[in-house]
Backbone as XML, in Angstrom:
<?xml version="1.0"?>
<chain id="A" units="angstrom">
  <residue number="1" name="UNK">
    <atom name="N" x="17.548" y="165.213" z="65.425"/>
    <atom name="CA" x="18.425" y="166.163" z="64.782"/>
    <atom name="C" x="19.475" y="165.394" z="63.981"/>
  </residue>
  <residue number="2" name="UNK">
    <atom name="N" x="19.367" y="165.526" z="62.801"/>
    <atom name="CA" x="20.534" y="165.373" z="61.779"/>
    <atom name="C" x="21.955" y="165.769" z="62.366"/>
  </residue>
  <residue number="3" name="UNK">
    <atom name="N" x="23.038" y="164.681" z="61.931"/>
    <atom name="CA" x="24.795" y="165.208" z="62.264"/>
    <atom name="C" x="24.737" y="166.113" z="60.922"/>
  </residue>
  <residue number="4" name="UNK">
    <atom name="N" x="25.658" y="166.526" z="61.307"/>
    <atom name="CA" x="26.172" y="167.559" z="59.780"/>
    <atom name="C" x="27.281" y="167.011" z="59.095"/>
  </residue>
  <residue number="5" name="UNK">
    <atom name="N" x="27.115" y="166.544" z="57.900"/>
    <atom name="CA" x="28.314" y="165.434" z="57.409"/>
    <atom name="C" x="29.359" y="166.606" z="57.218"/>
  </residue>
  <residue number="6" name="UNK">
    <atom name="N" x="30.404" y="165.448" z="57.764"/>
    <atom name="CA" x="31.283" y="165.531" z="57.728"/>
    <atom name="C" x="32.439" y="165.375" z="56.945"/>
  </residue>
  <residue number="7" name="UNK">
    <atom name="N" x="33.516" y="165.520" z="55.850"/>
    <atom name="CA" x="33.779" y="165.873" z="54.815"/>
    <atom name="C" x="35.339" y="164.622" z="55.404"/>
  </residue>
  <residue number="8" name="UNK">
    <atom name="N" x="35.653" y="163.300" z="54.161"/>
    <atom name="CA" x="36.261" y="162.074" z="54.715"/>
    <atom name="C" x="37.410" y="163.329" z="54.407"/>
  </residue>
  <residue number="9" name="UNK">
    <atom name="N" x="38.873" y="162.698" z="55.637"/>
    <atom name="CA" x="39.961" y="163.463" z="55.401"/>
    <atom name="C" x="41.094" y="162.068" z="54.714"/>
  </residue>
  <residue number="10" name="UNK">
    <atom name="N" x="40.094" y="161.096" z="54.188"/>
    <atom name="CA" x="40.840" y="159.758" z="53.712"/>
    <atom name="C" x="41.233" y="160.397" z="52.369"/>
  </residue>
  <residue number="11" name="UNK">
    <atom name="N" x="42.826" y="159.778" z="51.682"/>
    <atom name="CA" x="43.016" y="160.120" z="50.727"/>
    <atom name="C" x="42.609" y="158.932" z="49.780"/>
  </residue>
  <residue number="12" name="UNK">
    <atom name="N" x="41.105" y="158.869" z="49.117"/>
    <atom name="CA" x="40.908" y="157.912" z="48.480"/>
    <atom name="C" x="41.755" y="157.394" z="47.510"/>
  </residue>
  <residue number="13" name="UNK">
    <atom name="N" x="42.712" y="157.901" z="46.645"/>
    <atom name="CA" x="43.252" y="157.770" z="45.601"/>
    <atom name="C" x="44.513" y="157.551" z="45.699"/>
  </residue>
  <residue number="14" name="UNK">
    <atom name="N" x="45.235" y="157.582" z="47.306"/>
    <atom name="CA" x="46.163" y="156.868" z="47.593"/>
    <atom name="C" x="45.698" y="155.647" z="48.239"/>
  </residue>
  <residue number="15" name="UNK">
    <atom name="N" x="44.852" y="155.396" z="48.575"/>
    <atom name="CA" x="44.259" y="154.027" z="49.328"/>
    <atom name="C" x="44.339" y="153.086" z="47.718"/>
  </residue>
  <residue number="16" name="UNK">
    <atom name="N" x="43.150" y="153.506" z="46.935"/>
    <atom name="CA" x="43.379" y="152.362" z="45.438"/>
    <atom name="C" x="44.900" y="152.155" z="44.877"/>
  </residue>
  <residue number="17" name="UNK">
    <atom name="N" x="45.606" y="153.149" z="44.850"/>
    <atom name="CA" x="46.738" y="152.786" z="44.470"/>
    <atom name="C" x="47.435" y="151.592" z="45.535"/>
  </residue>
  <residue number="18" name="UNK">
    <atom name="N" x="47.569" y="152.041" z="46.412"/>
    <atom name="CA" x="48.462" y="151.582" z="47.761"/>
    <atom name="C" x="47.550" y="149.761" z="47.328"/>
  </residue>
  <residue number="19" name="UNK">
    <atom name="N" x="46.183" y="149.902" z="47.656"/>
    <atom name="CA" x="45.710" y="148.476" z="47.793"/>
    <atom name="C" x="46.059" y="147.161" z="46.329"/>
  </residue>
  <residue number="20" name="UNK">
    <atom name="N" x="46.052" y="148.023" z="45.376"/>
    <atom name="CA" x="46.425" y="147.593" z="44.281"/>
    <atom name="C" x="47.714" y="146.745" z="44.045"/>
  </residue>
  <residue number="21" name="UNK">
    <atom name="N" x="48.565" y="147.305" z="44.842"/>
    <atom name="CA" x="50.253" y="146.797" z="45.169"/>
    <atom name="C" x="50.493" y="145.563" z="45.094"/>
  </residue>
  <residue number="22" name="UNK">
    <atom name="N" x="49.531" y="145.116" z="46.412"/>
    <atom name="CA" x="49.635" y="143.839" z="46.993"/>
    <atom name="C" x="51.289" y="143.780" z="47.660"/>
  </residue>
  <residue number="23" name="UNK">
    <atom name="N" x="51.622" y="145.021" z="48.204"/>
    <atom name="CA" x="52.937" y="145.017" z="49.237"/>
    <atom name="C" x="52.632" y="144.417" z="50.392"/>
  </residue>
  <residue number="24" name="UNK">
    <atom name="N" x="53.052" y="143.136" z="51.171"/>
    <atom name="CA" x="53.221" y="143.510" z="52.318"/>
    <atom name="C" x="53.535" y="144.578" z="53.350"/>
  </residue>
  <residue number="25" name="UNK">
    <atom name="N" x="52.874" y="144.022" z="54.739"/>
    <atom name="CA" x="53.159" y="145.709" z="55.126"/>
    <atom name="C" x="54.051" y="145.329" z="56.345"/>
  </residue>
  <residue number="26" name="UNK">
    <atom name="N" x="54.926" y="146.338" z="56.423"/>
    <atom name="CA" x="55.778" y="146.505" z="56.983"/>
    <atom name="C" x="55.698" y="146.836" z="58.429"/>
  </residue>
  <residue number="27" name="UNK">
    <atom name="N" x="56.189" y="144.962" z="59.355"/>
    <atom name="CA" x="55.358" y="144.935" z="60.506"/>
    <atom name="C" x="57.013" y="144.712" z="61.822"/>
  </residue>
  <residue number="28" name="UNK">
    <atom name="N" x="56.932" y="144.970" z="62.581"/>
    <atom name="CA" x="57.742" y="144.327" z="63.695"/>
    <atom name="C" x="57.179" y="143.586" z="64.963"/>
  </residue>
  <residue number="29" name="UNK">
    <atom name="N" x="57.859" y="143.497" z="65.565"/>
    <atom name="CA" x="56.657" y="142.517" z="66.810"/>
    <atom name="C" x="56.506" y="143.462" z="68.210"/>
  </residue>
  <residue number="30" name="UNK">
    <atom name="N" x="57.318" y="144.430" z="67.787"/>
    <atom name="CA" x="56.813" y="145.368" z="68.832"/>
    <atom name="C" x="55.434" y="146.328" z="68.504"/>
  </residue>
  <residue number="31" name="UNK">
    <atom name="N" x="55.729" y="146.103" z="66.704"/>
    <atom name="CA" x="53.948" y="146.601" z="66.523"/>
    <atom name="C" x="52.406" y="146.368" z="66.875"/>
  </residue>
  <residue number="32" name="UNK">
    <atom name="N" x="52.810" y="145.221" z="67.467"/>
    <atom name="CA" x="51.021" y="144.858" z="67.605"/>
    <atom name="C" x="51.514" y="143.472" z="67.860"/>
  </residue>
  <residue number="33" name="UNK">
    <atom name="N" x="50.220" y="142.715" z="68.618"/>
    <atom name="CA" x="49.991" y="141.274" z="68.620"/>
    <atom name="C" x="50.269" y="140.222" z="67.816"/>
  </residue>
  <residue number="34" name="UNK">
    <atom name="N" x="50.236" y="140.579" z="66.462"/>
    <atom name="CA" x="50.408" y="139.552" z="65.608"/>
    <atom name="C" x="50.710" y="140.155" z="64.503"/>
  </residue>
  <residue number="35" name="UNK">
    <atom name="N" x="51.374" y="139.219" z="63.288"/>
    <atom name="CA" x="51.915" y="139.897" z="62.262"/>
    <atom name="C" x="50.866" y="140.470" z="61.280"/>
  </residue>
  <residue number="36" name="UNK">
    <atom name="N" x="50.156" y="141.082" z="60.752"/>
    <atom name="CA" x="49.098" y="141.214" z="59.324"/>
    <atom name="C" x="49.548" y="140.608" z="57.884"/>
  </residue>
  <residue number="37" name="UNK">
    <atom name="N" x="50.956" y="140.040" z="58.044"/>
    <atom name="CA" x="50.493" y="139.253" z="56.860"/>
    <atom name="C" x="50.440" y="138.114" z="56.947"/>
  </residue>
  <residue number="38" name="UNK">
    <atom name="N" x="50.723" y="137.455" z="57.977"/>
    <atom name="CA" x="50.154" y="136.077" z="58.417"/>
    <atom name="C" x="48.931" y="135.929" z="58.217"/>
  </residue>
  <residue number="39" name="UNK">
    <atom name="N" x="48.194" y="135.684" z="57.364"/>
    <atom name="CA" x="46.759" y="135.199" z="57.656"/>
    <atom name="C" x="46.282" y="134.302" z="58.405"/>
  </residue>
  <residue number="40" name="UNK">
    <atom name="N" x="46.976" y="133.057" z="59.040"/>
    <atom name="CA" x="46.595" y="132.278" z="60.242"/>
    <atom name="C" x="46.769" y="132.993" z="61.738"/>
  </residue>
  <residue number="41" name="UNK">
    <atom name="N" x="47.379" y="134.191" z="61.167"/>
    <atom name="CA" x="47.748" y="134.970" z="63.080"/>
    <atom name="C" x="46.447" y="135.612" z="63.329"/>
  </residue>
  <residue number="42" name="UNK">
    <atom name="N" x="46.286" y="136.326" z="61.993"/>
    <atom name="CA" x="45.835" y="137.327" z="62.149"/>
    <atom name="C" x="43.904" y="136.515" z="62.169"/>
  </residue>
  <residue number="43" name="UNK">
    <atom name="N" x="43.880" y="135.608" z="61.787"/>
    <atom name="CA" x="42.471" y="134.517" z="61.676"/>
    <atom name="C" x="42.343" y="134.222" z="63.392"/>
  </residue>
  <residue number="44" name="UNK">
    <atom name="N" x="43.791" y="133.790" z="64.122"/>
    <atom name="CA" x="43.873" y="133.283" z="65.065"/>
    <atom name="C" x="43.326" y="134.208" z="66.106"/>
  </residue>
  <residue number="45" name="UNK">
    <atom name="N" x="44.481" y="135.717" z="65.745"/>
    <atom name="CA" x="43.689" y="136.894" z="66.671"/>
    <atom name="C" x="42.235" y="137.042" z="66.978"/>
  </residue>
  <residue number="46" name="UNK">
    <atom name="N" x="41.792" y="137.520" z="65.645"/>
    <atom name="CA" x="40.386" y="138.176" z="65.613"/>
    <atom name="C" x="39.251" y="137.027" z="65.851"/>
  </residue>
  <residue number="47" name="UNK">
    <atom name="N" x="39.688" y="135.517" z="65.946"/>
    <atom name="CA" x="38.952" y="134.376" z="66.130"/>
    <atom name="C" x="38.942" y="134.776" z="68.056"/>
  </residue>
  <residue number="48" name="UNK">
    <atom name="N" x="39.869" y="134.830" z="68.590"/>
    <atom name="CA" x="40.103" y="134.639" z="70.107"/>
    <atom name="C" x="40.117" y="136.193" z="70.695"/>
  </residue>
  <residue number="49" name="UNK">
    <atom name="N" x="39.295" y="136.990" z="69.434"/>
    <atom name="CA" x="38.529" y="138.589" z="70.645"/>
    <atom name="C" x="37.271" y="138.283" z="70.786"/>
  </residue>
  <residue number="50" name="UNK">
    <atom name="N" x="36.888" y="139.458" z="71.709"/>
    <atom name="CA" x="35.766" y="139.389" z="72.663"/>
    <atom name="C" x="35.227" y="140.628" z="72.604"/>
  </residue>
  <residue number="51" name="UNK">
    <atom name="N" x="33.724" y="141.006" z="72.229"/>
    <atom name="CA" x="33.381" y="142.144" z="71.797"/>
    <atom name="C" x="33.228" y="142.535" z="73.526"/>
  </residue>
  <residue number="52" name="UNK">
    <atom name="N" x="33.692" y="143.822" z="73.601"/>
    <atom name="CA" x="33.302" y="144.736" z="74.739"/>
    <atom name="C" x="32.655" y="145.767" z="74.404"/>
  </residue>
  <residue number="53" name="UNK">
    <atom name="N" x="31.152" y="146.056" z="75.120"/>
    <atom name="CA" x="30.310" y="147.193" z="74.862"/>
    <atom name="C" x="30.567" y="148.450" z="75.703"/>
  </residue>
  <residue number="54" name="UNK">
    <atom name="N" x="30.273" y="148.961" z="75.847"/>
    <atom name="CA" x="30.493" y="150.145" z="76.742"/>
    <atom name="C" x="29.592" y="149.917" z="77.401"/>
  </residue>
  <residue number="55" name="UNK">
    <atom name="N" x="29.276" y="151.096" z="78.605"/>
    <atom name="CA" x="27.923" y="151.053" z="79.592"/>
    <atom name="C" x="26.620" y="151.580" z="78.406"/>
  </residue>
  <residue number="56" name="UNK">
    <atom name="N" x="25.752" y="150.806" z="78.855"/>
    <atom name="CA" x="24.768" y="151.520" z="77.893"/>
    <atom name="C" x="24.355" y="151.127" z="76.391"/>
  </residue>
  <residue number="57" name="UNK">
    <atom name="N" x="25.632" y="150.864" z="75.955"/>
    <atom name="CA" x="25.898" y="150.191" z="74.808"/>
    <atom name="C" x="24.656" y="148.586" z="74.196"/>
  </residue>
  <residue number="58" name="UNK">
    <atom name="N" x="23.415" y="148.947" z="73.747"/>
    <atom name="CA" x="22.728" y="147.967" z="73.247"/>
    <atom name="C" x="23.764" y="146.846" z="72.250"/>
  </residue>
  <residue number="59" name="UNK">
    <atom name="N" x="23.330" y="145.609" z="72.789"/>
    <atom name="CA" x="23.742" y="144.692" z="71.598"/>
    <atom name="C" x="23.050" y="144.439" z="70.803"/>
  </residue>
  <residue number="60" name="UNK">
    <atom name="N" x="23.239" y="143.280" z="70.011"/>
    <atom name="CA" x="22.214" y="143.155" z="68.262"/>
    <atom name="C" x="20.912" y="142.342" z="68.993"/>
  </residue>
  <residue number="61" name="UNK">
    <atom name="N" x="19.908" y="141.985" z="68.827"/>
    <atom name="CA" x="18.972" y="142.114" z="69.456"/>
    <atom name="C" x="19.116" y="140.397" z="68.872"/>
  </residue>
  <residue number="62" name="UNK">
    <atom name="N" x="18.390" y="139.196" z="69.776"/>
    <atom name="CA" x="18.678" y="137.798" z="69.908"/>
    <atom name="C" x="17.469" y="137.641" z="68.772"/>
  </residue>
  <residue number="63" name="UNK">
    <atom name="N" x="16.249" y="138.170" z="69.494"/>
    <atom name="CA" x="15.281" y="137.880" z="68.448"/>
    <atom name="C" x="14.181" y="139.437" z="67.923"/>
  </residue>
  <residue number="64" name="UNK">
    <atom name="N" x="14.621" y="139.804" z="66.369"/>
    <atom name="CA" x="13.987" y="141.351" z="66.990"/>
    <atom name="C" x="12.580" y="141.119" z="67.021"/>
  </residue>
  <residue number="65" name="UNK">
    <atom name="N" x="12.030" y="142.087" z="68.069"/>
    <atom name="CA" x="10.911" y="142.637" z="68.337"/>
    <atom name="C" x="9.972" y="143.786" z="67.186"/>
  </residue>
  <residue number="66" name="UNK">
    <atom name="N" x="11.142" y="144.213" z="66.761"/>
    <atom name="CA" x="10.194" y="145.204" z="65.923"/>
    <atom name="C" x="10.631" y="145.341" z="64.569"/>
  </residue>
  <residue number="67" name="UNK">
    <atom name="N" x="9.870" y="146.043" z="63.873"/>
    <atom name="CA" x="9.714" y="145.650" z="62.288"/>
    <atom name="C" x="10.183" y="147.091" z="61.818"/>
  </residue>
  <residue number="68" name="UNK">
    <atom name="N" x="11.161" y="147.402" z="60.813"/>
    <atom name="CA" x="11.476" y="148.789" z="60.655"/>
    <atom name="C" x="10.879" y="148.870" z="59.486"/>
  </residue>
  <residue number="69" name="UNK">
    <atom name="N" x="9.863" y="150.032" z="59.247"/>
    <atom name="CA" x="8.997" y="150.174" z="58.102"/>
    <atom name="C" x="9.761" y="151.895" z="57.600"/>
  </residue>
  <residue number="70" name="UNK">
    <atom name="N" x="8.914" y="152.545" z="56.413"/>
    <atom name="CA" x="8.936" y="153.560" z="56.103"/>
    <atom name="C" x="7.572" y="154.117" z="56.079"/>
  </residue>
  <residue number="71" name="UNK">
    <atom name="N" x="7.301" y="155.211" z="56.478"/>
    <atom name="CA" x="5.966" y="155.768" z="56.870"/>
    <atom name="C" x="5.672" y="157.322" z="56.588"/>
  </residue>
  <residue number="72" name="UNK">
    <atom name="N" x="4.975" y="157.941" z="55.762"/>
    <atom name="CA" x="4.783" y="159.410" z="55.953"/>
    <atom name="C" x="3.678" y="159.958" z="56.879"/>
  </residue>
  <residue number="73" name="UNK">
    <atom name="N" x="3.821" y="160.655" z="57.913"/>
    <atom name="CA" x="3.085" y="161.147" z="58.855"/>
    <atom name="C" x="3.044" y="162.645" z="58.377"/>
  </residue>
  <residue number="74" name="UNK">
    <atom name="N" x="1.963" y="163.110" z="59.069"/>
    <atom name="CA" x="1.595" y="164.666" z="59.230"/>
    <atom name="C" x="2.827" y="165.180" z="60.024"/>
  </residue>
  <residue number="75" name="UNK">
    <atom name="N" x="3.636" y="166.424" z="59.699"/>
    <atom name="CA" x="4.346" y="166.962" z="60.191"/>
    <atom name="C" x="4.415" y="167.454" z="61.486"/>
  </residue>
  <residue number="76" name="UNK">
    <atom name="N" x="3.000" y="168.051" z="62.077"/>
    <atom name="CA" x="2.645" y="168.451" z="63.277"/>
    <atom name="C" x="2.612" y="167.164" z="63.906"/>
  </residue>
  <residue number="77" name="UNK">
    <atom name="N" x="2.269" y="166.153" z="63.737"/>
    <atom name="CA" x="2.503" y="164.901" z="64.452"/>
    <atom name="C" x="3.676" y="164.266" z="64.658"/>
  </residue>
  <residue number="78" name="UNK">
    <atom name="N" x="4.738" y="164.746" z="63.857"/>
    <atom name="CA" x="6.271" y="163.911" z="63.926"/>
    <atom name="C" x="6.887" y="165.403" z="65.160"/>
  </residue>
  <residue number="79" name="UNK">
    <atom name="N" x="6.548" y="166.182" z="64.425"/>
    <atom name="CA" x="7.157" y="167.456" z="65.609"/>
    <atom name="C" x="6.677" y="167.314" z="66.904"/>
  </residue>
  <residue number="80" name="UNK">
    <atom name="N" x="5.580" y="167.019" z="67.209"/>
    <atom name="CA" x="5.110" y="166.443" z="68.539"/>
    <atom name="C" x="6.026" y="165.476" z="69.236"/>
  </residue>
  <residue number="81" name="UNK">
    <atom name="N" x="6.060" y="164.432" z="68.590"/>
    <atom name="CA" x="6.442" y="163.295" z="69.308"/>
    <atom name="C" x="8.192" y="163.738" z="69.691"/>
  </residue>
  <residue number="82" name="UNK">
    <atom name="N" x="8.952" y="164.114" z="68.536"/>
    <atom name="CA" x="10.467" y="164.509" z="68.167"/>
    <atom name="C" x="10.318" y="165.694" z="69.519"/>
  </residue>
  <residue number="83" name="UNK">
    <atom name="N" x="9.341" y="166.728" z="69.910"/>
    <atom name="CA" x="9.878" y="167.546" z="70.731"/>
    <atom name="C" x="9.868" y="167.026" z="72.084"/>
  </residue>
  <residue number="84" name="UNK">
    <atom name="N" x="9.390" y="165.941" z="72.379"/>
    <atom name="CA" x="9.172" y="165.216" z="74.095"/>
    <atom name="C" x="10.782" y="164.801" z="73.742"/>
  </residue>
  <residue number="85" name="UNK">
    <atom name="N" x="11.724" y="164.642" z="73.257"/>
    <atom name="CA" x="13.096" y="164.328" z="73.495"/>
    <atom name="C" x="13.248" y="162.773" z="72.940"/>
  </residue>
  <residue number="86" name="UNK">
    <atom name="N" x="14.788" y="162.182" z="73.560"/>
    <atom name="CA" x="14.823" y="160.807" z="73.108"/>
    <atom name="C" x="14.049" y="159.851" z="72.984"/>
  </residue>
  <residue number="87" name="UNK">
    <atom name="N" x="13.656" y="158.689" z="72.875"/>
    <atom name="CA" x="13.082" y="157.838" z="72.731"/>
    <atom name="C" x="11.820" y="158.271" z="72.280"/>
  </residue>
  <residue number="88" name="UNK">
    <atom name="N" x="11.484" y="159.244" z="71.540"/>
    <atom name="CA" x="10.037" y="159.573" z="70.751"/>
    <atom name="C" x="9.694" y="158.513" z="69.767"/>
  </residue>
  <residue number="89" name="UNK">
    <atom name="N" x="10.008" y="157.989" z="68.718"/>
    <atom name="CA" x="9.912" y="156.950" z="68.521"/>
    <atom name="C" x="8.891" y="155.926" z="69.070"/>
  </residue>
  <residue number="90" name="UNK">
    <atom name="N" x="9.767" y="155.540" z="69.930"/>
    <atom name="CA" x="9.025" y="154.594" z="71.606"/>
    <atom name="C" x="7.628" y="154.999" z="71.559"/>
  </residue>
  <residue number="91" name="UNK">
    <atom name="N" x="7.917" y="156.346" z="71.956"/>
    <atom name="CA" x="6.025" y="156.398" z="72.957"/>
    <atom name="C" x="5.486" y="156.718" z="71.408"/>
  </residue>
  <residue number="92" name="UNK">
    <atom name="N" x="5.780" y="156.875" z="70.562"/>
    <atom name="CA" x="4.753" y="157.037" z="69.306"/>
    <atom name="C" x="4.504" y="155.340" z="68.822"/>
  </residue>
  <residue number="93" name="UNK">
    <atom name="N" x="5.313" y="154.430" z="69.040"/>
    <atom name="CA" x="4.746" y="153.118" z="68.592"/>
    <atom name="C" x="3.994" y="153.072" z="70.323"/>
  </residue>
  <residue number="94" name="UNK">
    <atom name="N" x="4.210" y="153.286" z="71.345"/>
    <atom name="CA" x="3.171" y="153.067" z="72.513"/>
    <atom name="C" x="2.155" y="153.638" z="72.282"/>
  </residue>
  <residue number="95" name="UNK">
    <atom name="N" x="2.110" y="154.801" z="71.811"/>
    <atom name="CA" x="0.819" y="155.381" z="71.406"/>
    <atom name="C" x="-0.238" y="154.838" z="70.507"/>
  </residue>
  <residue number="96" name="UNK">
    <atom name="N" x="0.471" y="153.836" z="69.309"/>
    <atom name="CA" x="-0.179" y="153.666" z="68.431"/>
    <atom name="C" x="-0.965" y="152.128" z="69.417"/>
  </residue>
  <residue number="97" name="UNK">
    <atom name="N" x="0.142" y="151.599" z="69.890"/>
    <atom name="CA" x="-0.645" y="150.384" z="70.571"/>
    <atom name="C" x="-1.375" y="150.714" z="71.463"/>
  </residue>
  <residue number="98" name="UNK">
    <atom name="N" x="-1.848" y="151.846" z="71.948"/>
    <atom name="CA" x="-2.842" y="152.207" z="72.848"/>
    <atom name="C" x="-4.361" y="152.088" z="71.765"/>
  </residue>
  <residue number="99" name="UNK">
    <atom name="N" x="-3.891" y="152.810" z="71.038"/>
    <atom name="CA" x="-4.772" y="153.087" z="70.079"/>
    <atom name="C" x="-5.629" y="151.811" z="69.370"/>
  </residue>
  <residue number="100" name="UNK">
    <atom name="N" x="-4.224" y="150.894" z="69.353"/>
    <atom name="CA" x="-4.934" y="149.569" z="68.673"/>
    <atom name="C" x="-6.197" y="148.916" z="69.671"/>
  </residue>
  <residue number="101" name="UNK">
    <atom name="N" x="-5.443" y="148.576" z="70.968"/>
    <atom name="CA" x="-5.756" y="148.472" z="71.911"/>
    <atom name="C" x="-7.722" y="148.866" z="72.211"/>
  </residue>
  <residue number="102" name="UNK">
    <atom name="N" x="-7.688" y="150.170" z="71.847"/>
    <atom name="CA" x="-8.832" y="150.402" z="72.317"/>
    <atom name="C" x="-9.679" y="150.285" z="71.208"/>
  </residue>
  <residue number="103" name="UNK">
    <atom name="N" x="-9.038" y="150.604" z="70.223"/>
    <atom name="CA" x="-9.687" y="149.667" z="68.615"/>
    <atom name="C" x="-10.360" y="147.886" z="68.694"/>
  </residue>
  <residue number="104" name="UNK">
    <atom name="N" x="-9.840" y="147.492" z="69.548"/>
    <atom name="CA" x="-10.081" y="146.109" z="69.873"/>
    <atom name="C" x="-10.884" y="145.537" z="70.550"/>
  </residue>
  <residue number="105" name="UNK">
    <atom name="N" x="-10.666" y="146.614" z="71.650"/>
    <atom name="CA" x="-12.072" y="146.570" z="72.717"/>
    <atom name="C" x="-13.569" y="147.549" z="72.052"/>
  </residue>
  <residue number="106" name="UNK">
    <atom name="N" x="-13.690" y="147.798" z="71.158"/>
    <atom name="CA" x="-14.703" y="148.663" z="70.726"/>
    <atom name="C" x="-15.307" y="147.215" z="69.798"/>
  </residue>
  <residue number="107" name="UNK">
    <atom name="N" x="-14.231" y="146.651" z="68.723"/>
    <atom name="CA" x="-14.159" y="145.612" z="67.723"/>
    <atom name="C" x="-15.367" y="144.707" z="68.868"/>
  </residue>
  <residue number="108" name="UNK">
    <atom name="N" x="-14.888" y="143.902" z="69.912"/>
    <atom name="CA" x="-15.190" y="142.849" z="70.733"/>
    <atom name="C" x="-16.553" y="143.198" z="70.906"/>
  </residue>
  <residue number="109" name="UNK">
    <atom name="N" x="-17.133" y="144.359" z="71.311"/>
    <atom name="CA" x="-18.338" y="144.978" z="72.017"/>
    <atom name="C" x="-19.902" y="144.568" z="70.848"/>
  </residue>
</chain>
């Protein structure tokens, strides 16, 4: 299921102006960790964080496994797989390797 976009409540056209400035921004030290216009603080900060995932939360994959293609299928076949719930996807590439699978053993014979 598609999100339903959502409409930005950013005011683009004060952001280009504002960035254009080149103002410093107006910081105290009770604001935050380090100053933002320091560029060695702020290098120093974001050098010495530590990504935290949530539970559940996949990381970027070390070496990927799978290949993201574009594919047109028969509709009754994508509605199939999409109505068994999450991970449809999954059992439709398991499916297909079943398939290879027995493609292989027929090949061998």
């Amino acid at each position: 299921m598609r999100r339903p976009k959502i409409k930005s409540q950013t005011d683009w056209e004060r952001v280009k102006r504002e960035s254009g400035a080149d103002a410093p921004i107006a910081w105290e030290p009770e604001d935050g960790p380090y100053d933002p216009n320091d560029e060695a603080a702020v290098e120093a900060y974001w050098k010495a964080a530590t990504i935290v995932r949530r539970p559940g939360q996949r990381g970027p994959q070390k070496a990927p496994t799978k290949e993201r293609i574009t594919i047109r299928l028969s509709h009754d076949i994508v509605e199939h797989f999409r109505s068994t719930g999450g991970g449809w996807q999954t059992r439709m590439d398991e499916a297909l390797r079943e398939w290879m699978k027995g493609r292989r053993k027929k090949a061998a014979k």
